[in-house]
ZALO-229217 format. One line per 4 residues: number of its first residue (from 0); their letters; for each residue x, y, z of N, C-alpha, C. Coordinates in steps of 0.001 Angstrom, whole numbers, plus 500000, padded with zeros to 6 digits. Layout:
residues N
NUM = a = X/Y/Z/X/Y/Z/X/Y/Z | ...
***
This chain:
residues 337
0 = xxxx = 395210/091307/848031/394005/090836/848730/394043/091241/850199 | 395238/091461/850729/395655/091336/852367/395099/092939/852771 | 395985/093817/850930/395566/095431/851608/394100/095511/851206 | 393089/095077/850803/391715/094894/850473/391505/094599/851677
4 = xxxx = 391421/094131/852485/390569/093233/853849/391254/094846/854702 | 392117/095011/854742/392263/096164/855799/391988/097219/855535 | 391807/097719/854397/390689/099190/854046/389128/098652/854479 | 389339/097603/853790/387896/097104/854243/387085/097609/855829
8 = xxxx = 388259/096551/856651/388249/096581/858341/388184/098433/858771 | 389192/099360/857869/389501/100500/858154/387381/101149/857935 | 387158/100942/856701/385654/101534/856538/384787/101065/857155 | 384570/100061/858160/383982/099192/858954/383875/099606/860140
12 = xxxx = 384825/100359/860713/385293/101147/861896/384865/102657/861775 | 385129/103562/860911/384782/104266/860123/383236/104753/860476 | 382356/103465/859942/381095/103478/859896/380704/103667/861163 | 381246/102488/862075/380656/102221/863190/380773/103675/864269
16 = xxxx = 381646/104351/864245/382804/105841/865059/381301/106447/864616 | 381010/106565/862773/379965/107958/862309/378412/107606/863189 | 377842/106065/863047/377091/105871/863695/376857/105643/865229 | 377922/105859/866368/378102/106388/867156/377609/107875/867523
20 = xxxx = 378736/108379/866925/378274/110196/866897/377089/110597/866861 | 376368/110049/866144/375269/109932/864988/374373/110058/866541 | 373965/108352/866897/373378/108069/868025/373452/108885/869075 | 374797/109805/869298/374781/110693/870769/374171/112074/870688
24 = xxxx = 374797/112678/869502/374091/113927/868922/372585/113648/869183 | 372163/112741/868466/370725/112868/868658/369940/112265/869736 | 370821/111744/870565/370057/111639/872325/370455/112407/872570 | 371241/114099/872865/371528/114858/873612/369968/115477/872766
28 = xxxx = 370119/115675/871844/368632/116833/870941/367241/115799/871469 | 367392/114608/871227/366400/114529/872272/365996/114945/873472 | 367078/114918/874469/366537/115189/875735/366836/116287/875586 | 367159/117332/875311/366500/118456/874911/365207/119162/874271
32 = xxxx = 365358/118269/873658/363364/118348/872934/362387/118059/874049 | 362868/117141/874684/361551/116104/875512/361604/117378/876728 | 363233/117760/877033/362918/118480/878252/361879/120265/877666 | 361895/120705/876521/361084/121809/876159/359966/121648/875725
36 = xxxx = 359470/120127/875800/358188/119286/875881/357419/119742/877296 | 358660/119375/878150/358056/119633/879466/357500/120898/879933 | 356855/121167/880844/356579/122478/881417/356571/122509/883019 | 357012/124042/883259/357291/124379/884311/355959/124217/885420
40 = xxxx = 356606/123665/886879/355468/123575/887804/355785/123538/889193 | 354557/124550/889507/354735/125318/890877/353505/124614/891859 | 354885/124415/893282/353975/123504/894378/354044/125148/895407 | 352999/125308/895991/352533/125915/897243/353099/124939/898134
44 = xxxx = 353918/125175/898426/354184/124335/900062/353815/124426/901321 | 353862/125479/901812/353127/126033/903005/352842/127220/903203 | 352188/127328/904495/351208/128679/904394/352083/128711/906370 | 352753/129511/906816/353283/129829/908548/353568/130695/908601
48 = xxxx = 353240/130767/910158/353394/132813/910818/354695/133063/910643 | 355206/133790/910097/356452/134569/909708/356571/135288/910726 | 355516/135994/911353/356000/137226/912619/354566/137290/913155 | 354865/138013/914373/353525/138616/915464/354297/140029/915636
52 = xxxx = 353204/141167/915578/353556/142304/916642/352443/142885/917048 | 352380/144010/917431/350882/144120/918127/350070/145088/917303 | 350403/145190/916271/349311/145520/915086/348390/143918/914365 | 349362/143281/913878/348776/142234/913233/349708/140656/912898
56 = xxxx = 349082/139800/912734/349856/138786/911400/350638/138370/910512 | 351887/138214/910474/352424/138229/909092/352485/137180/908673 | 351995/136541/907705/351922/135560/907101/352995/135321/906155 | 353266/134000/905777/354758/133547/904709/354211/132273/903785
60 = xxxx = 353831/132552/902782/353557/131649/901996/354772/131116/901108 | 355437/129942/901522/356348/129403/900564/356167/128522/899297 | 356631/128811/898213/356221/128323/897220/357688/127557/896145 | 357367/126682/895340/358864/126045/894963/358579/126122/893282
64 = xxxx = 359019/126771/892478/358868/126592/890836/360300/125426/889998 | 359980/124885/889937/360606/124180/889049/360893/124520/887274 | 362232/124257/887130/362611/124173/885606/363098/123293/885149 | 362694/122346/883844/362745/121376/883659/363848/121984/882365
68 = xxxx = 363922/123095/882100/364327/123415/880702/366197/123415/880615 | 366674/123462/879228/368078/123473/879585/368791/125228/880069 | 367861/125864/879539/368426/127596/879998/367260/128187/880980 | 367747/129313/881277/367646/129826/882617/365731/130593/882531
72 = xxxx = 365207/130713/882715/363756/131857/882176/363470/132571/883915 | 362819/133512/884087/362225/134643/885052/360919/134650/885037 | 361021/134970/886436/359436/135159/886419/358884/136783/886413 | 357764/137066/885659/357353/138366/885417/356779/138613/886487
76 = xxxx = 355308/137663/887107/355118/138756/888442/354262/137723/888843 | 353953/137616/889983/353482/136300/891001/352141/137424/891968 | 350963/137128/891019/350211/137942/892107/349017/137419/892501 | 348422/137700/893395/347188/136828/893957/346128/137535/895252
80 = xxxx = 345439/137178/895326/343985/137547/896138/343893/136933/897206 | 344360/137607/898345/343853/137440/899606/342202/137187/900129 | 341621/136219/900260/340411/135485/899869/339640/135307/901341 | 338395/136125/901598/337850/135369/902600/336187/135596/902983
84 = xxxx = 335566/135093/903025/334143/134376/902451/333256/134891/901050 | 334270/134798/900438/334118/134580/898926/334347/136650/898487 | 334681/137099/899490/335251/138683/898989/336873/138702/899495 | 337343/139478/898121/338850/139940/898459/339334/140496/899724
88 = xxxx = 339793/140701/900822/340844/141126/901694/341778/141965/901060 | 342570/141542/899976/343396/142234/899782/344412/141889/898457 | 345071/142370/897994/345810/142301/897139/347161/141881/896871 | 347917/141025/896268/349298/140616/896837/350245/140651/895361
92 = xxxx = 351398/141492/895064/352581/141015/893899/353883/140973/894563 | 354275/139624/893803/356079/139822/894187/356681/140591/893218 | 357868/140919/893442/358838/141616/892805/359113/140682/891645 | 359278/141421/890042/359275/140841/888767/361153/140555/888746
96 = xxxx = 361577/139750/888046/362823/139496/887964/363712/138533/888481 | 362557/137489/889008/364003/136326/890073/363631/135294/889026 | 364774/135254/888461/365321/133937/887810/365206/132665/887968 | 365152/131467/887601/365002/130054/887735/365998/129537/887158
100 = xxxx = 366791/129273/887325/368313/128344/886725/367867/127423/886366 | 368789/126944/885094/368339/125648/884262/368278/124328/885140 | 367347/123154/884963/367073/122061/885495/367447/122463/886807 | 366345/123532/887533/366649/123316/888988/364975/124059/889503
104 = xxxx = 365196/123933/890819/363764/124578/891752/364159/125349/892395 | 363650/126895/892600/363827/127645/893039/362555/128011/894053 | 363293/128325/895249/362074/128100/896663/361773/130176/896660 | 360545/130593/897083/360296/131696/897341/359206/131720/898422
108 = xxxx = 359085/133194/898538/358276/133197/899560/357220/134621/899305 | 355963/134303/899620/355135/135474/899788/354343/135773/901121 | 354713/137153/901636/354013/137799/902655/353196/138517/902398 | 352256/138276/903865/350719/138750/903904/350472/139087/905248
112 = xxxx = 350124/140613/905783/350114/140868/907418/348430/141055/906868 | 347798/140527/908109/346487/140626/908518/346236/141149/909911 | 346032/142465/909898/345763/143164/911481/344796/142590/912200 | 345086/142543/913550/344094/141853/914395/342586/142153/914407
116 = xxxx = 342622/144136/914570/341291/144514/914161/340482/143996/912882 | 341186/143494/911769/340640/143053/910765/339937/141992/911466 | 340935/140913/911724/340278/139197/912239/339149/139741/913020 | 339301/140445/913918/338326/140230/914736/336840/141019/914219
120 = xxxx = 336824/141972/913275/336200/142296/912560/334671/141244/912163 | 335961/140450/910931/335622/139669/910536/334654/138082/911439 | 335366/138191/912389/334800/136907/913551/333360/137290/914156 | 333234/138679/914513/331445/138860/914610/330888/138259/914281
124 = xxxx = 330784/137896/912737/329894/137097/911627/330006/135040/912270 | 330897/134944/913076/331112/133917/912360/330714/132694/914873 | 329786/133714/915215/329183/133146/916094/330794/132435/917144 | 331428/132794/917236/332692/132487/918322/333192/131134/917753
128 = xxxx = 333719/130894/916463/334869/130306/915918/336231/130681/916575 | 336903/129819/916622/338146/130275/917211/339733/130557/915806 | 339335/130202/914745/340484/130704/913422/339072/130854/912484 | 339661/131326/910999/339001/132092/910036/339061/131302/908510
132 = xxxx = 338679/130927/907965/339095/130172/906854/339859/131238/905765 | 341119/131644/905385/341226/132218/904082/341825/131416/903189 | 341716/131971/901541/342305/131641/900624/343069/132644/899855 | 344706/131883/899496/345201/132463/898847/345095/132187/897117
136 = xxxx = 344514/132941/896300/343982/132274/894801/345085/133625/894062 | 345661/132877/892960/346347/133648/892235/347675/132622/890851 | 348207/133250/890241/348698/132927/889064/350253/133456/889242 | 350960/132541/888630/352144/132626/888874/352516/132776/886896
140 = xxxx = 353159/134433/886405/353777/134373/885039/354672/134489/885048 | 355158/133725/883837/356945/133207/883649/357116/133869/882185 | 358506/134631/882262/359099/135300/880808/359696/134096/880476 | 359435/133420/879343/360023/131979/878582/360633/132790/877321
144 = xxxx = 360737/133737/877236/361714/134358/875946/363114/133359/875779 | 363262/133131/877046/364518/132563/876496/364435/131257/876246 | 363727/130250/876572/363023/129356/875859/362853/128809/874939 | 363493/128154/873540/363495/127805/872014/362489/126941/871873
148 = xxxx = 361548/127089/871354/360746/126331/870593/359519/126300/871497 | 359853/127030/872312/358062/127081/873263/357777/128549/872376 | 356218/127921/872463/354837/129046/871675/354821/130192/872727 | 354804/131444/872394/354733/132638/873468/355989/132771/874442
152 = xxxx = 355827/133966/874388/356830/134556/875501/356822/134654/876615 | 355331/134045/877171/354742/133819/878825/354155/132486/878945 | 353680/132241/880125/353616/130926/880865/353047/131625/881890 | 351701/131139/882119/350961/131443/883396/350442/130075/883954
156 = xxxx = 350686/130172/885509/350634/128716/886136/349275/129496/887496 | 348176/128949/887214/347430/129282/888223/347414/128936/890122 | 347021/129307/890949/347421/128444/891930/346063/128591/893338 | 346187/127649/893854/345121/127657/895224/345600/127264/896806
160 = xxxx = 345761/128349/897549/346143/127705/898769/345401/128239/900048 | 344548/127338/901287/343989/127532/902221/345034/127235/903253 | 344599/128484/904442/345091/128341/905257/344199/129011/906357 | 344483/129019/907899/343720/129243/908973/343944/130623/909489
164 = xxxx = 343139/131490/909935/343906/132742/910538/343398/132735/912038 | 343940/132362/913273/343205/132415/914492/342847/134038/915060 | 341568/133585/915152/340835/134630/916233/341762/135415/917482 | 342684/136050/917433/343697/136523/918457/344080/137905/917912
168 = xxxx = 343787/138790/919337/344458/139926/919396/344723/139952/921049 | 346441/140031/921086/347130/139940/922192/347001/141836/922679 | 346639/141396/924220/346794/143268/924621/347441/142971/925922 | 348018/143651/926175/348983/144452/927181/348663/145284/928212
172 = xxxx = 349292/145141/929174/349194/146452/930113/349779/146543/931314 | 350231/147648/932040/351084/147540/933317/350584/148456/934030 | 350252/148238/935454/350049/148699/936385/350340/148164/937592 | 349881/149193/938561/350148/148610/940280/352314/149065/940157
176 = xxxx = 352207/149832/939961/353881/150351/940113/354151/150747/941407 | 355380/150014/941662/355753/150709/943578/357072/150393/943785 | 357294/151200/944734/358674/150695/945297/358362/150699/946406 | 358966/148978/947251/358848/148688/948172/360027/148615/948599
180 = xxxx = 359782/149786/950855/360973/149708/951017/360871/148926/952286 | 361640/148429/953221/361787/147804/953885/361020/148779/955211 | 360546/148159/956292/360200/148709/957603/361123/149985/957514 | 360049/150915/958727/361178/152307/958491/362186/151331/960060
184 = xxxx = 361764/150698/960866/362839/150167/961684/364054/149218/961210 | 363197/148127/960186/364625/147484/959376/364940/148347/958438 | 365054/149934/957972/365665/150671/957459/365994/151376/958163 | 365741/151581/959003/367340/152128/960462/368459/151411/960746
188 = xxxx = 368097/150110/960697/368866/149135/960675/370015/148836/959896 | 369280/148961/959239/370128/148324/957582/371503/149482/957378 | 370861/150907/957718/371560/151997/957339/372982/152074/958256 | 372461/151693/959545/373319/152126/960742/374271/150532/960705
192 = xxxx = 373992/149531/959834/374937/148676/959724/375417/148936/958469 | 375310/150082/957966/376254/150363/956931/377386/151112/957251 | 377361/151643/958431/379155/152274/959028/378393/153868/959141 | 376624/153990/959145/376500/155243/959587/376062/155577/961053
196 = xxxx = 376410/156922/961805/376171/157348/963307/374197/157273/963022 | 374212/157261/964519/372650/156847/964469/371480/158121/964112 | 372236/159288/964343/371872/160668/963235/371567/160345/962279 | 372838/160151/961401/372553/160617/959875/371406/159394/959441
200 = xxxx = 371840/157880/960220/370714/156713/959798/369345/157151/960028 | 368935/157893/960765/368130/158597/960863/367466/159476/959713 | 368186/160515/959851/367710/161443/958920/367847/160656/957249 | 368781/159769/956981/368876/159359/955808/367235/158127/955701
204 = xxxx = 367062/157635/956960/365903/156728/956621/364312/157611/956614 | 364172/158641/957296/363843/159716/956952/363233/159537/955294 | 364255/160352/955126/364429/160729/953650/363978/160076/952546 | 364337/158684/952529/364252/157539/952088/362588/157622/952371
208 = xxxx = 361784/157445/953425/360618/157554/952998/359753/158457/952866 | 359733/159908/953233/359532/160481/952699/359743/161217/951241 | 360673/161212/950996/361310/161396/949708/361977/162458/949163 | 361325/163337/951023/362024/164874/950900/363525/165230/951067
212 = xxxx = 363902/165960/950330/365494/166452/950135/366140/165188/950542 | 366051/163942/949462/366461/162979/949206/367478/162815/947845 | 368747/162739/947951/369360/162625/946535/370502/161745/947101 | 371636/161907/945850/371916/160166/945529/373054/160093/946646
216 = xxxx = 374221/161313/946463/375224/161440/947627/374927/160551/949215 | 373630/160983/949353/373109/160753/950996/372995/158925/950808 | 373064/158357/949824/373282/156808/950028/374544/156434/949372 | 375237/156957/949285/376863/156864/949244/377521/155932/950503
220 = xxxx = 377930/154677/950314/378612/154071/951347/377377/153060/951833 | 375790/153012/951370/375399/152485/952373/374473/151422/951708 | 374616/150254/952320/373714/149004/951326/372578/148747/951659 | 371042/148729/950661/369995/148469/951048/369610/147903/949737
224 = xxxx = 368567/146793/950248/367825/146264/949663/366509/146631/949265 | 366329/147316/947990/364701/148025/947595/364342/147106/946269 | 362926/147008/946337/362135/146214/945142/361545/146998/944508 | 360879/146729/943409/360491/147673/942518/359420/146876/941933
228 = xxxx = 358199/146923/942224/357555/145532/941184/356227/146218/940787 | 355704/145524/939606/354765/146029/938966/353576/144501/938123 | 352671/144619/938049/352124/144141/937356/351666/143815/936136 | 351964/142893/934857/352131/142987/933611/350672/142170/933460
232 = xxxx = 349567/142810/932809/348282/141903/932623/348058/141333/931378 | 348107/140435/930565/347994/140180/929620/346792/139465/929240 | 345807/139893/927914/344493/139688/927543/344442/139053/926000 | 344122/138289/925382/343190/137552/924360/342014/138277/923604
236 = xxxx = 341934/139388/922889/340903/139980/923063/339855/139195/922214 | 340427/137615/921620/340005/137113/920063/339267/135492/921087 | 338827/134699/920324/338605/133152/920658/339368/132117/920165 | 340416/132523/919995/341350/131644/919736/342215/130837/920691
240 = xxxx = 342285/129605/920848/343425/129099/922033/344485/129151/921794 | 344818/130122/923291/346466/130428/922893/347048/129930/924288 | 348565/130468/924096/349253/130052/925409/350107/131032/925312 | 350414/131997/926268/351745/132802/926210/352425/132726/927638
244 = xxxx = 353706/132638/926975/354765/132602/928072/355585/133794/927699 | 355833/134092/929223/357392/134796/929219/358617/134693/929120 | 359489/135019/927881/360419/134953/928072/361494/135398/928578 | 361664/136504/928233/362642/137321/928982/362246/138718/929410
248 = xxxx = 363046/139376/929878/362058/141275/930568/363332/141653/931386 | 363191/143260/930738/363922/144147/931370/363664/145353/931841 | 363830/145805/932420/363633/147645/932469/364845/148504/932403 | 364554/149594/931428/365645/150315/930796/365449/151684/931496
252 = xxxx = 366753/152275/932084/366450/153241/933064/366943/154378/932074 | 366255/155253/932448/366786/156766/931374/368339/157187/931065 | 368807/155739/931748/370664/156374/931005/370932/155247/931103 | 370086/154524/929924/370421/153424/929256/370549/152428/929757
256 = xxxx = 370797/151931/931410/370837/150679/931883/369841/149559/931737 | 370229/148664/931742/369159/147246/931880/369165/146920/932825 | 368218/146847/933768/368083/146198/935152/367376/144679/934305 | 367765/143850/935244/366637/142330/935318/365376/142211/935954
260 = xxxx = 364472/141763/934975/363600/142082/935888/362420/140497/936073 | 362293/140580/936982/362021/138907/937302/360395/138452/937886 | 359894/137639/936751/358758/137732/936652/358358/136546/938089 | 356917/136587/938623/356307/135468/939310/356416/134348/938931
264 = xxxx = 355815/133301/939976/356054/132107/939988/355365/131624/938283 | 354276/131978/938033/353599/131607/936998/354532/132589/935596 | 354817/131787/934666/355211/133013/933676/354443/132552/932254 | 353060/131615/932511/352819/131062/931368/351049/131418/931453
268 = xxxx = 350544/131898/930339/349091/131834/930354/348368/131048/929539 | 347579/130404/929783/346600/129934/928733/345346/130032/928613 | 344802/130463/929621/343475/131272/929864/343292/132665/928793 | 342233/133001/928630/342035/134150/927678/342329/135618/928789
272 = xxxx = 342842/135196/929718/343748/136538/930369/343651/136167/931518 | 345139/136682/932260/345749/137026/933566/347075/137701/933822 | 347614/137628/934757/348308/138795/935137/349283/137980/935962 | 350667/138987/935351/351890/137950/935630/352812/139341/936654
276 = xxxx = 353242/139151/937811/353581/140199/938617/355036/139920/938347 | 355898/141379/938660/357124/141363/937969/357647/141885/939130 | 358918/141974/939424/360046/142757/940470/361425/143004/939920 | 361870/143953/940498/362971/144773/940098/364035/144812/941410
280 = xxxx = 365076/144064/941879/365696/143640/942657/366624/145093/942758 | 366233/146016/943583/367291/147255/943815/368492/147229/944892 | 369592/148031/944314/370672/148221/945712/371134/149375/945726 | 371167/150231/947027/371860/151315/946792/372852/151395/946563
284 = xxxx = 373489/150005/946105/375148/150253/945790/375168/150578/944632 | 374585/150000/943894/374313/149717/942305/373643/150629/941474 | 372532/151271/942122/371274/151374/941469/371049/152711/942376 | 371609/153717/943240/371461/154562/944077/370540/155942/943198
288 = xxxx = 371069/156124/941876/370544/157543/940954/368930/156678/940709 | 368913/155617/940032/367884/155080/940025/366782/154989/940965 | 366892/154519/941885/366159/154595/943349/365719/155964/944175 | 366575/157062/943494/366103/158761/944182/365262/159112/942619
292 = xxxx = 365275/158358/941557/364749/159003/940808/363117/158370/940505 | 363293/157122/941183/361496/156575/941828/361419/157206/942656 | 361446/157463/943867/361191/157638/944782/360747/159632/944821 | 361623/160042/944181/361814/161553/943780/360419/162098/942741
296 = xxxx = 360413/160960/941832/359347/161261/940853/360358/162148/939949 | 361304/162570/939578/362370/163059/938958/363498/162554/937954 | 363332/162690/936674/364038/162211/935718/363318/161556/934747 | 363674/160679/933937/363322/160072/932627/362435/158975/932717
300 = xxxx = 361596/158545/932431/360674/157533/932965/361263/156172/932508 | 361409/154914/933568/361848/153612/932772/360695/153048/931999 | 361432/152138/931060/360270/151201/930047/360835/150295/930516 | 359934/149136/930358/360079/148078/930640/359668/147134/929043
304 = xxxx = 360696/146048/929055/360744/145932/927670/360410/144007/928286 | 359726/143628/926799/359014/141984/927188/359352/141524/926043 | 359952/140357/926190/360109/139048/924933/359545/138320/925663 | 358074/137511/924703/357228/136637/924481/357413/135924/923812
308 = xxxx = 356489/134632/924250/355943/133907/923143/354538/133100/923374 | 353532/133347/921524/352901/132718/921451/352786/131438/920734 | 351706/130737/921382/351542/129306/920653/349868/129130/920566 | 349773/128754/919057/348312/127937/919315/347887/126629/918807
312 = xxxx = 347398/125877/919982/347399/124642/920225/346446/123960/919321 | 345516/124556/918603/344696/123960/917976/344937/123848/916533 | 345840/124926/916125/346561/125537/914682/347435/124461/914548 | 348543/123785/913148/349562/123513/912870/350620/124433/912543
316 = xxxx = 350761/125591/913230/351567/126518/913463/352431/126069/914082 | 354034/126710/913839/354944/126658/915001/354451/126547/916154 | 354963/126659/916978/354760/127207/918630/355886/128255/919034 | 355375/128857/920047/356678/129504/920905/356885/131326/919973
320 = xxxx = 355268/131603/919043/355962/132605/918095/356544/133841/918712 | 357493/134803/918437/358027/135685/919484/357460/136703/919107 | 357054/137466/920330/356093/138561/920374/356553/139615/921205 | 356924/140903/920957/357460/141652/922035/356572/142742/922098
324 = xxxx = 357115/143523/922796/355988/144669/923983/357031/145492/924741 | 356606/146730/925148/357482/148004/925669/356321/148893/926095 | 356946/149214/927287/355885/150236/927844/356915/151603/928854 | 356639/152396/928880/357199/153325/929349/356487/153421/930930
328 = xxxx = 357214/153505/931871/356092/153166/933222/356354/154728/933580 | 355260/155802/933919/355309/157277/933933/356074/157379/935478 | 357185/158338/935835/357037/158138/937548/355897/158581/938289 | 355538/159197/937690/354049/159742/938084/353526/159106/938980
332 = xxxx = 353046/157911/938216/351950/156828/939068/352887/155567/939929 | 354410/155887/939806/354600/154956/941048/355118/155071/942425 | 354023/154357/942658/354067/154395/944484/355058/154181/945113 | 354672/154364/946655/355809/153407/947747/354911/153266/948863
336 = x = 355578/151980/949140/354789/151046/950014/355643/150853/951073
***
């Protein structure tokens, strides 16, 4: 009777172990079922300026797809219609092949440059608005081959996203180039307290403003202070409110140097244009080949190179977007004063 009750207890246990198993197996195939129940879904997250240069716009549309599934599926091709008052702009596909890993979200991104001449094109029509309404409309398809028990081998997820394009085309320009030199008397001065006889300070200050049979030897040994400044004008050609500041600026001399170059009191605009004056702090200790080669009109012309930034105040755009600019200043056209 005793070994009866413990086979008993033994098949009792038995049962309970199979109906265990039983129960887990088939909650794992459940949530597997329920999760290939589910379907994949894509949020547009945002629409921000990715870049400025002085052609156009680049736009960055970020987007997030989700997989709810237990294996991995790809997307075939993500394409869509650049949208604006109810006619296409333009055309947009991503690259076919980026993957979605099982139970996870994968973030992407789509770019879109819109040239300024376009916007402003477009803004004629629209009586001095200061941004543009577009839409991005398009369909997002997914290869689900790998997928068990989903119908078809694709998955198309449609999609809608508005965003603003401001009325702005940034323009440039430099003029008023000079080199300013000191009095021809505080450049007698200056020279003859450099350890030269009152001759050569002479003929070297001479030289210095005229410019004749002037080269670099003849300021060998001797310290002067010359400026170099020019005017940087910057214009809005659009109705958009903007603000640009300066950030940084150099001028690059034909054998590669960077001088500093140091803008006016104001380095910020917000007006639809003005003009930010710049200087170039010279020494003949330093800078002697440089200074006969303004003054000479002789050699490689400097550029002067600008890091910007724009912001617009009315947009939910970043601020501060970086915008650069280069100009080659001819020696041609610069003076002395």
């Amino acid at each position: 009777m005793k070994n009866f009750r413990v086979k008993l207890l033994h098949c009792f246990v038995l049962l309970c172990l199979c109906a265990m198993s039983f129960f887990t197996v088939s909650c794992e195939s459940l949530g597997q079922l329920l999760g290939v129940m589910s379907l994949p879904s894509l949020s547009m997250d945002s629409v921000s300026i990715k870049g400025l240069d002085l052609e156009g716009i680049t736009f960055a549309c970020d987007y997030s797809i989700t997989n709810p599934y237990p294996v991995a599926f790809s997307i075939k091709q993500l394409a869509a219609d650049i949208n604006y008052e109810g006619g296409t702009f333009t055309k947009l596909s991503s690259e076919n092949g980026v993957s979605v890993a099982s139970r996870s979200t994968k973030r992407n991104s789509l770019t879109v440059k819109i040239p300024y001449d376009t916007i402003l094109s477009f803004a004629k029509k629209t009586n001095g608005k200061s941004s543009l309404p577009f839409t991005l409309d398009g369909s997002l398809a997914l290869d689900m081959s790998a997928v068990s028990l989903f119908e078809g081998d694709s998955f198309s997820i449609p999609f809608t996203k508005n965003f603003s394009v401001p009325v702005v085309k940034p323009q440039f320009s430099v003029s008023n180039a000079k080199v300013v030199l000191p009095s021809a008397e505080d450049l007698y001065k200056q020279i003859l307290s450099s350890g030269q006889n009152a001759l050569n300070s002479a003929a070297v200050a001479t030289a210095l403003i005229t410019a004749q049979n002037l080269t670099e030897d003849m300021l060998k040994g001797i310290n002067i202070n010359i400026d170099f400044t020019f005017d940087l004008a910057v214009e809005n050609q659009g109705t958009a409110a903007w603000k640009f500041l300066v950030n940084d600026c150099a001028l690059k001399t034909n054998t590669g140097s960077l001088l500093s170059v140091t803008p006016g009191t104001s380095k910020a605009i917000s007006s639809s244009s003005g003009t930010v004056p710049m200087k170039v702090s010279l020494n003949t200790v330093q800078a002697a080949s440089f200074i006969v080669q303004l003054l000479t009109k002789k050699g490689g012309n400097p550029t002067f190179q600008l890091s910007s930034a724009l912001s617009f105040p009315e947009l939910s755009y970043a601020p501060n977007l970086p915008l650069s600019y280069s100009y080659e200043i001819p020696l041609r056209t610069i003076a002395t004063k």
